[in-house]
PDB file with SEQRES, HELIX, SHEET and CRYST1 records, atoms N, CA, C and O in Angstrom:
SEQRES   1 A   62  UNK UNK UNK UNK UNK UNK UNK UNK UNK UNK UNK UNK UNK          
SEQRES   2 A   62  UNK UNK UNK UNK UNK UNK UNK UNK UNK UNK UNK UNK UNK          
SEQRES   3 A   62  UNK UNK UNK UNK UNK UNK UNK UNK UNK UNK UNK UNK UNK          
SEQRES   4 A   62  UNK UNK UNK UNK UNK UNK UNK UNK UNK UNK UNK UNK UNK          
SEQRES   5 A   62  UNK UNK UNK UNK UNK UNK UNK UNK UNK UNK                      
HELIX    1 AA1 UNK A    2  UNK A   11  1                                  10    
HELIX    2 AA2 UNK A   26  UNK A   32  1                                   7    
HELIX    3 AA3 UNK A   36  UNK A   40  1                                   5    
HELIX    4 AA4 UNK A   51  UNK A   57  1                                   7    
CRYST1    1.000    1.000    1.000  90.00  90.00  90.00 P 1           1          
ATOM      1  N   UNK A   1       9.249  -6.419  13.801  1.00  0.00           N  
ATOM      2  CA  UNK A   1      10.505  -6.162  14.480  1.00  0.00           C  
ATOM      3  C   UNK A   1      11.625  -7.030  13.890  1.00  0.00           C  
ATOM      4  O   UNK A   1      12.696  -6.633  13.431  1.00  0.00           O  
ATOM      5  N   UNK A   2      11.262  -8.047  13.970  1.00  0.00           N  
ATOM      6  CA  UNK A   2      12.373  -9.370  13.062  1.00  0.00           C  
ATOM      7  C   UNK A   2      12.769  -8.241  11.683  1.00  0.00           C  
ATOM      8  O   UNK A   2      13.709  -7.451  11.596  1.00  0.00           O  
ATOM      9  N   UNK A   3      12.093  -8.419  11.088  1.00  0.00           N  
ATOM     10  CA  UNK A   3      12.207  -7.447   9.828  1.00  0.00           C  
ATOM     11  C   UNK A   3      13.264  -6.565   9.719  1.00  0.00           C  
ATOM     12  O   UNK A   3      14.184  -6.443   8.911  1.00  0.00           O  
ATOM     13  N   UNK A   4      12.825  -5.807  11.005  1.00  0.00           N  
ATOM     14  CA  UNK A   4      13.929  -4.168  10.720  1.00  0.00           C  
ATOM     15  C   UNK A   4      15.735  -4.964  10.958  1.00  0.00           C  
ATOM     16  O   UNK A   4      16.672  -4.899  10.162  1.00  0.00           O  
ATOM     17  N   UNK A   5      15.697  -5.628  12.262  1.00  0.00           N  
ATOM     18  CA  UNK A   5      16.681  -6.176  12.481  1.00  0.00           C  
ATOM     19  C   UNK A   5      17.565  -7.225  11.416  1.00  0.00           C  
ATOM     20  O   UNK A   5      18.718  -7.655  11.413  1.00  0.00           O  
ATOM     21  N   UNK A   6      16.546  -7.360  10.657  1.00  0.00           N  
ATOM     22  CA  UNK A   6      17.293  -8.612   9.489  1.00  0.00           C  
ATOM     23  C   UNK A   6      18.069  -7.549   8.522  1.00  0.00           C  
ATOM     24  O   UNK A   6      19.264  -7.383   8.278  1.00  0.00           O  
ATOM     25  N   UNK A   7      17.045  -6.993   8.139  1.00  0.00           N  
ATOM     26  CA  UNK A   7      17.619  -5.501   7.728  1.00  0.00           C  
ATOM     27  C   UNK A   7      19.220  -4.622   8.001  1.00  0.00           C  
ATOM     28  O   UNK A   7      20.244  -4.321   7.387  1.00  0.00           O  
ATOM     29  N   UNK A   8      18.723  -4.511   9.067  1.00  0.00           N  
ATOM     30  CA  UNK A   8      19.890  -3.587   9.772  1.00  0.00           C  
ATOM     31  C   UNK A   8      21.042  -4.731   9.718  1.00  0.00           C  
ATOM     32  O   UNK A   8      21.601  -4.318   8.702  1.00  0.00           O  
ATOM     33  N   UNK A   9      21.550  -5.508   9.971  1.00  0.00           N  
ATOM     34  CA  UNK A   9      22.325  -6.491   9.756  1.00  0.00           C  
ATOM     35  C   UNK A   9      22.734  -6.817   8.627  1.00  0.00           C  
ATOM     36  O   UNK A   9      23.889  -7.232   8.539  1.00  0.00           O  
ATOM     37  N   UNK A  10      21.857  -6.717   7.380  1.00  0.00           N  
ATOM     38  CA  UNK A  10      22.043  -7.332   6.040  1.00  0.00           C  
ATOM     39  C   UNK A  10      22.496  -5.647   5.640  1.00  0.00           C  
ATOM     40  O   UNK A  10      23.544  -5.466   5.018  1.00  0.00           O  
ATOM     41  N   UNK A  11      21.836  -4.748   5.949  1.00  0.00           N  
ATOM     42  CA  UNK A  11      22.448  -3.482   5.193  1.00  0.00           C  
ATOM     43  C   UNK A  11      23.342  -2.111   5.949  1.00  0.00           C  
ATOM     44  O   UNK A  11      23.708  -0.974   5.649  1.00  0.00           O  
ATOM     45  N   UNK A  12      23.391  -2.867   6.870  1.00  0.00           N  
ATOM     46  CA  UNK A  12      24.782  -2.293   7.829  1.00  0.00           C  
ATOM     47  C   UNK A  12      25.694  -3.142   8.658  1.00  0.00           C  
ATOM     48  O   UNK A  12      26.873  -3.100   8.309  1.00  0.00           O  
ATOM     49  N   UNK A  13      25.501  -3.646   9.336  1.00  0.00           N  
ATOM     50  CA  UNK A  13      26.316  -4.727   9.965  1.00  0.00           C  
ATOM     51  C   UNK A  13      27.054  -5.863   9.392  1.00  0.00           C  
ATOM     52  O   UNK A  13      27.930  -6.199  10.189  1.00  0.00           O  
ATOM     53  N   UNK A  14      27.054  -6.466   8.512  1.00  0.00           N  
ATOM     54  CA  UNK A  14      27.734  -7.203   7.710  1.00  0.00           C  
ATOM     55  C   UNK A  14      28.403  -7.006   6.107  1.00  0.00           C  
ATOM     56  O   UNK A  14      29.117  -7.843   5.555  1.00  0.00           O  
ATOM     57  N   UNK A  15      28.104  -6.071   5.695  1.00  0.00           N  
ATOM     58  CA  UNK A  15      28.614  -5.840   4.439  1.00  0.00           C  
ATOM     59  C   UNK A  15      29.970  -4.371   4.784  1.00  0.00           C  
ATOM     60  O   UNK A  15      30.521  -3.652   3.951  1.00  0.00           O  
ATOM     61  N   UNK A  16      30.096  -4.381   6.003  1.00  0.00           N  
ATOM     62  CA  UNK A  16      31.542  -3.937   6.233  1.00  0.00           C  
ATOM     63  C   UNK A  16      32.527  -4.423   7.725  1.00  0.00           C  
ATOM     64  O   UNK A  16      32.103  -5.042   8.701  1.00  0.00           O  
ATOM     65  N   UNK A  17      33.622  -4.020   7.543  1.00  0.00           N  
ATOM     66  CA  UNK A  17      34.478  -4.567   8.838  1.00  0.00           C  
ATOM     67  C   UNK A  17      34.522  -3.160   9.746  1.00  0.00           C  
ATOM     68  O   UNK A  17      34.919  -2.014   9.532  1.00  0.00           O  
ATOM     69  N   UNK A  18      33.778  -4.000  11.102  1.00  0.00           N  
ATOM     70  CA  UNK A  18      34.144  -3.017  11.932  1.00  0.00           C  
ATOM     71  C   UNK A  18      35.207  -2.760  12.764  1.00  0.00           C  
ATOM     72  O   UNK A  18      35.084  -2.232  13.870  1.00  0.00           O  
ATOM     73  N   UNK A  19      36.519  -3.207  12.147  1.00  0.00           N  
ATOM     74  CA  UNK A  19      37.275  -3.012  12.908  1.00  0.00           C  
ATOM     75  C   UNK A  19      37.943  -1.959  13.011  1.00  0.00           C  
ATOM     76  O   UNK A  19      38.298  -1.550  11.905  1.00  0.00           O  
ATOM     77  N   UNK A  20      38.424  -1.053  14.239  1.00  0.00           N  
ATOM     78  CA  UNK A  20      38.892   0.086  14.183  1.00  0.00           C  
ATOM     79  C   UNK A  20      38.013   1.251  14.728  1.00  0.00           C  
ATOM     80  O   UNK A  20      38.428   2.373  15.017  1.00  0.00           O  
ATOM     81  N   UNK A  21      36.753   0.808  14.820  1.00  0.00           N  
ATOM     82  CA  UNK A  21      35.491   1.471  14.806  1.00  0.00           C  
ATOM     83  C   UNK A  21      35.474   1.058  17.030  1.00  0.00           C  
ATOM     84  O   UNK A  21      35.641   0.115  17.803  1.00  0.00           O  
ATOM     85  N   UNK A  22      35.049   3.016  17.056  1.00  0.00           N  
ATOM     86  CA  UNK A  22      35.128   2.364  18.588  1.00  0.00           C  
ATOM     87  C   UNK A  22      33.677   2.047  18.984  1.00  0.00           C  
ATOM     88  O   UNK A  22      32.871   1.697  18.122  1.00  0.00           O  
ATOM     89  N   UNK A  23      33.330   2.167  20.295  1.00  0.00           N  
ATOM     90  CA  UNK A  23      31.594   1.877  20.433  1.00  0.00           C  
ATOM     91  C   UNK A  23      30.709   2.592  20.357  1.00  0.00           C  
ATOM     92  O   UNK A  23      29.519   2.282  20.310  1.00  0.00           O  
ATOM     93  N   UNK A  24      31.456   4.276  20.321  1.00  0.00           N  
ATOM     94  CA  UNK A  24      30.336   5.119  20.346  1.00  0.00           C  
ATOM     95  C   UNK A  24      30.267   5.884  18.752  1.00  0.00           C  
ATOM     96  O   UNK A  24      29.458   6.798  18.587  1.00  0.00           O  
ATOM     97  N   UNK A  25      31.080   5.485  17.727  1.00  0.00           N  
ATOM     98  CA  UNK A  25      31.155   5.343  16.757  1.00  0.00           C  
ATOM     99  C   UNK A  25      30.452   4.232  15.988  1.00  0.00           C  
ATOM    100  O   UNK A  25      30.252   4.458  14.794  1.00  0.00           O  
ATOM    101  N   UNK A  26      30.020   2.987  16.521  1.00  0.00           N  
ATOM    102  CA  UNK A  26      29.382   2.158  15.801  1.00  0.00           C  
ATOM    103  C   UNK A  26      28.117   2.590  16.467  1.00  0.00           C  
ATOM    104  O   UNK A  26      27.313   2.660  15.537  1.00  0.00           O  
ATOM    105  N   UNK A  27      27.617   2.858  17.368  1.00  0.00           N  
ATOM    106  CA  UNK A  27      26.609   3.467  18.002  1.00  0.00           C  
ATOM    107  C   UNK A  27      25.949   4.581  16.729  1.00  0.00           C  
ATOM    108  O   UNK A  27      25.009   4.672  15.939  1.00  0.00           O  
ATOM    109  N   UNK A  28      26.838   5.107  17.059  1.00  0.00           N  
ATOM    110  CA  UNK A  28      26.603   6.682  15.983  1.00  0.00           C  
ATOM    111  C   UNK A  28      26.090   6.052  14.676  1.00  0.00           C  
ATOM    112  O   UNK A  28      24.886   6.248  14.512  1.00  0.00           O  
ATOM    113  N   UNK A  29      26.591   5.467  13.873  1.00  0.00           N  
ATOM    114  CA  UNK A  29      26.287   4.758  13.032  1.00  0.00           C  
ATOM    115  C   UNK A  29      24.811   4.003  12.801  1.00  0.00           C  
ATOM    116  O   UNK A  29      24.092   4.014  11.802  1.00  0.00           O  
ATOM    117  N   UNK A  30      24.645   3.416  13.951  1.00  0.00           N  
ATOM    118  CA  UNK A  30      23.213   2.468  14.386  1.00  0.00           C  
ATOM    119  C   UNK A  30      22.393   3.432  13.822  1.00  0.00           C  
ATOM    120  O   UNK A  30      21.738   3.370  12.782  1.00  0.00           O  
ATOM    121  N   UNK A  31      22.545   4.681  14.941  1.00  0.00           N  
ATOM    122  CA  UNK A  31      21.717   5.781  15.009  1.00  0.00           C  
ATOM    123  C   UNK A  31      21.457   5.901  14.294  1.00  0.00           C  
ATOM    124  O   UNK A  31      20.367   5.389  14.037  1.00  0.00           O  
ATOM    125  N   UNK A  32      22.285   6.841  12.998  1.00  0.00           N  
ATOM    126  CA  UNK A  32      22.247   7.256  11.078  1.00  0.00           C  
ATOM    127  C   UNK A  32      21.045   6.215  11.290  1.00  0.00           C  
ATOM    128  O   UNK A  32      19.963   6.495  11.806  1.00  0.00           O  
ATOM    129  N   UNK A  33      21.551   4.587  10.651  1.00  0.00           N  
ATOM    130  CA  UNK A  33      20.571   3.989   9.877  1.00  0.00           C  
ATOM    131  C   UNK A  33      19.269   3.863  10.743  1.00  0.00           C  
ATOM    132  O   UNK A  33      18.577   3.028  10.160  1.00  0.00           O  
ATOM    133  N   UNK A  34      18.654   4.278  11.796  1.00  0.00           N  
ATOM    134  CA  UNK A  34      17.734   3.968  11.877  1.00  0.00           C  
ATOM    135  C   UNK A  34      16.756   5.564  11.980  1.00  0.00           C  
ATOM    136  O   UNK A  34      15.539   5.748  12.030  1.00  0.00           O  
ATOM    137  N   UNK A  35      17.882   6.493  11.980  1.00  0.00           N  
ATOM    138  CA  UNK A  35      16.925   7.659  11.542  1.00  0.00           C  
ATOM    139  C   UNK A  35      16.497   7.313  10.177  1.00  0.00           C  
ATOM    140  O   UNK A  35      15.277   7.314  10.018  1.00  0.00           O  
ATOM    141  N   UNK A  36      17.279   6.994   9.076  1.00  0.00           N  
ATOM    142  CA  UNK A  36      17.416   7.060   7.778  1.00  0.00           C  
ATOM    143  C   UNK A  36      16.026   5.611   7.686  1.00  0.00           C  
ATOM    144  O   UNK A  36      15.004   5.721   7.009  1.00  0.00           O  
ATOM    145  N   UNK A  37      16.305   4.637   8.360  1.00  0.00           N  
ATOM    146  CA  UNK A  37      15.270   3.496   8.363  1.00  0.00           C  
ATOM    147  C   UNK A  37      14.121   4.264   8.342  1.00  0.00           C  
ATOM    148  O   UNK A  37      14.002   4.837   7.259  1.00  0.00           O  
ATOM    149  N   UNK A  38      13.140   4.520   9.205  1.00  0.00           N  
ATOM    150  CA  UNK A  38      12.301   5.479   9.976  1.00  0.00           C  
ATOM    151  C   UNK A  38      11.650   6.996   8.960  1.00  0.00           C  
ATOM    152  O   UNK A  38      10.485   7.302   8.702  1.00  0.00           O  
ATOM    153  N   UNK A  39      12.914   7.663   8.593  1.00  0.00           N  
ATOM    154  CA  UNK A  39      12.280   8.423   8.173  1.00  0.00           C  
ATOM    155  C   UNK A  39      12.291   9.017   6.378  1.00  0.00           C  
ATOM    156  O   UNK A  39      11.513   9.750   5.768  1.00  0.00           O  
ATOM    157  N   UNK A  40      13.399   8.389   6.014  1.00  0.00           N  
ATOM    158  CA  UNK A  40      14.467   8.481   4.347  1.00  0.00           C  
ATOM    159  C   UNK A  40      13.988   7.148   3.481  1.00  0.00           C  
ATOM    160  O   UNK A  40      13.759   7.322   2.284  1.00  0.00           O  
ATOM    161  N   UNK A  41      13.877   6.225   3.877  1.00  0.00           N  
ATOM    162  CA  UNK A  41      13.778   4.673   3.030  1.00  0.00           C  
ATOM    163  C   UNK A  41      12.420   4.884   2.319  1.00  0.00           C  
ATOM    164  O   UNK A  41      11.342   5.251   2.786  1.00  0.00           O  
ATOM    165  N   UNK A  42      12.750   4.574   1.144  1.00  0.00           N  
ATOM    166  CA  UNK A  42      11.661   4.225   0.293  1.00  0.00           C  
ATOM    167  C   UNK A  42      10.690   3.129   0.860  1.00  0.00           C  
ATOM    168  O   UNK A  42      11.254   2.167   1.381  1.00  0.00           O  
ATOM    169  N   UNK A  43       9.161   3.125   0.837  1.00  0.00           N  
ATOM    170  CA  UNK A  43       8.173   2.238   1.016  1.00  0.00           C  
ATOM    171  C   UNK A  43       7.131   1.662  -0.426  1.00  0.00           C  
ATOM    172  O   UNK A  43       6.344   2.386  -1.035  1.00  0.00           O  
ATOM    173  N   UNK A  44       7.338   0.546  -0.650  1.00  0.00           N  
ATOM    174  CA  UNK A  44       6.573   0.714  -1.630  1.00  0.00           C  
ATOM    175  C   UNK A  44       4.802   0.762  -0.928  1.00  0.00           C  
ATOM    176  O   UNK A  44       3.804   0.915  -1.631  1.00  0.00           O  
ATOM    177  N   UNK A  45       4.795   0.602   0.461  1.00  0.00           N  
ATOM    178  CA  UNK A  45       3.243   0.629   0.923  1.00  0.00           C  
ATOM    179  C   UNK A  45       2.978   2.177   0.537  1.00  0.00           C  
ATOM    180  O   UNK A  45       2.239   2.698  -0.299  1.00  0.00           O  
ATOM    181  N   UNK A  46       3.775   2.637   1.376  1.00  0.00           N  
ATOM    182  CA  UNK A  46       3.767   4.262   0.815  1.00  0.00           C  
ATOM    183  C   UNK A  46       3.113   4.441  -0.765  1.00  0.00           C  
ATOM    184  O   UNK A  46       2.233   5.289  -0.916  1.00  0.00           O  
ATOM    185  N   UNK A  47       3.337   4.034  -1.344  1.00  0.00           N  
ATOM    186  CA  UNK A  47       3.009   4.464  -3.300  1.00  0.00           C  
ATOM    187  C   UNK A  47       4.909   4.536  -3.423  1.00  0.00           C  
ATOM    188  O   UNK A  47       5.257   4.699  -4.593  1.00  0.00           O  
ATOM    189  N   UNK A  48       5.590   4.481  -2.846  1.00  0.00           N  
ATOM    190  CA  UNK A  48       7.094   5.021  -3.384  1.00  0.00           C  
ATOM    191  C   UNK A  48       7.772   5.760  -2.857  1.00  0.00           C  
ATOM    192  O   UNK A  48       8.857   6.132  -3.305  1.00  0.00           O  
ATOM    193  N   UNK A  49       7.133   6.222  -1.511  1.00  0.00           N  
ATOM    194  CA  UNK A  49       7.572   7.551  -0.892  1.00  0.00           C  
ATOM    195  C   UNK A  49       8.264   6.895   0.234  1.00  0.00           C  
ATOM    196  O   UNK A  49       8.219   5.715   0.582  1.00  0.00           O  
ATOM    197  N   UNK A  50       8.999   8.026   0.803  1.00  0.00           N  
ATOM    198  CA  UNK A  50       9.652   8.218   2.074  1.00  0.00           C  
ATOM    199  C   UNK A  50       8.483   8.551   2.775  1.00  0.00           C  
ATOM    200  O   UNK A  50       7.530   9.234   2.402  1.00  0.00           O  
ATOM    201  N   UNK A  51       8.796   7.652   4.445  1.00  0.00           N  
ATOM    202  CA  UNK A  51       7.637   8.358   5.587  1.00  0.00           C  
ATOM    203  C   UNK A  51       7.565   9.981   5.740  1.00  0.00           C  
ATOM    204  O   UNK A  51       6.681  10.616   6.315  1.00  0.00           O  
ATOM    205  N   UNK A  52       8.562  10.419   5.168  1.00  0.00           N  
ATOM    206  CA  UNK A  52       8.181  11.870   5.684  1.00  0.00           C  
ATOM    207  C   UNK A  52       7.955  12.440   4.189  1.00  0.00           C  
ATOM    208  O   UNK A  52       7.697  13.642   4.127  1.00  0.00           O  
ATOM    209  N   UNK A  53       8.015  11.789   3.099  1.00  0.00           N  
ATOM    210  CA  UNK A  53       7.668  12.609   1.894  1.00  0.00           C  
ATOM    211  C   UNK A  53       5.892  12.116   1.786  1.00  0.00           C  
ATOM    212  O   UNK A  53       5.101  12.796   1.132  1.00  0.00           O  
ATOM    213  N   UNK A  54       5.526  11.030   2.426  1.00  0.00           N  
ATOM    214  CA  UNK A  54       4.272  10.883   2.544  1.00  0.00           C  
ATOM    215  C   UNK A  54       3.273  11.321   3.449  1.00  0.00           C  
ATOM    216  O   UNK A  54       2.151  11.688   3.098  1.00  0.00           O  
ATOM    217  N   UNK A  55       3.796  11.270   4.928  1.00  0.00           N  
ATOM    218  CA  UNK A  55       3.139  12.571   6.094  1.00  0.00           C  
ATOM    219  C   UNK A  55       3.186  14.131   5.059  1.00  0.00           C  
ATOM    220  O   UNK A  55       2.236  14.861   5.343  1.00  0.00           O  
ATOM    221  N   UNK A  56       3.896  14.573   4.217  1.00  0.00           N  
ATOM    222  CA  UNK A  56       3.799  15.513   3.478  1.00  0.00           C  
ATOM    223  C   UNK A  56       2.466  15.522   2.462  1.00  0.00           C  
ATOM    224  O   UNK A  56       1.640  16.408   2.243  1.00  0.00           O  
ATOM    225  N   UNK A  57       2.604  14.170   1.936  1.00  0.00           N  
ATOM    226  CA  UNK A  57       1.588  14.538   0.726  1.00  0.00           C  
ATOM    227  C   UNK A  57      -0.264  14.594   1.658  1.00  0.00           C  
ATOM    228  O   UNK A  57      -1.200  15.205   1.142  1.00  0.00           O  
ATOM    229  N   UNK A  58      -0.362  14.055   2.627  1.00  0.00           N  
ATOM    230  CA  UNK A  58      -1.359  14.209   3.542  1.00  0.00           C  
ATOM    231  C   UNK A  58      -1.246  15.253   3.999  1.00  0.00           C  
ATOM    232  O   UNK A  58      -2.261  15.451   4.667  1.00  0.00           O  
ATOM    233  N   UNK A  59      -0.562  16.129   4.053  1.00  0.00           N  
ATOM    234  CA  UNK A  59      -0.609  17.749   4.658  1.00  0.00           C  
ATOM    235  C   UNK A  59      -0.893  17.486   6.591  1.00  0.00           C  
ATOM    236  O   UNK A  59      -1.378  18.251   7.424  1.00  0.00           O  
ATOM    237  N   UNK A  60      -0.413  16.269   6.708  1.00  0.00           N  
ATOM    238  CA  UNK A  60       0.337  16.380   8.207  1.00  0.00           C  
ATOM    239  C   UNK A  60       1.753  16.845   8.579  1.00  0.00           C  
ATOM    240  O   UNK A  60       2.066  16.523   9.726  1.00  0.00           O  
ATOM    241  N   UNK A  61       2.523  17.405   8.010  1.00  0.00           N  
ATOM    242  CA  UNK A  61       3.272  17.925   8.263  1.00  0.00           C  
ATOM    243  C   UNK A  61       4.033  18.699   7.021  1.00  0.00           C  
ATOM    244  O   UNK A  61       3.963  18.395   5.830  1.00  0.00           O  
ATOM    245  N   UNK A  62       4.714  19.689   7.564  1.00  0.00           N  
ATOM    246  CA  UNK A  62       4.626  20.950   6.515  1.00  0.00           C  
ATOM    247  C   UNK A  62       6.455  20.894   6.387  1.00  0.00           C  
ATOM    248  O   UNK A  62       7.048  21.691   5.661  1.00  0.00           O  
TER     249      UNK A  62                                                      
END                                                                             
């Protein structure tokens, strides 16, 4: 858990200004990166894959 959060901070929350940005707009945002965390991000546990390009190569999901 530490992990994701160091993360999310180092690669969204601090490398821009949120100012101007209202709450359900930085919300919205959260959201993106943690669909994109979750299901888009490269793993190298994976072999290299995305979680869902690897549930693919197991033929759990189509």
């Amino acid at each position: 858990c530490e992990g994701f959060f160091g993360r999310l901070k180092n690669e969204l929350f601090y490398p821009r200004s949120w100012l101007g940005y209202t709450l359900s707009e930085f919300i919205q945002e959260v959201n993106q990166y943690m669909i994109w965390y979750r299901d888009k991000r490269i793993k190298r546990s994976l072999g290299n894959l995305s979680p869902i390009e690897f549930r693919k190569s197991l033929g759990l999901i189509s």
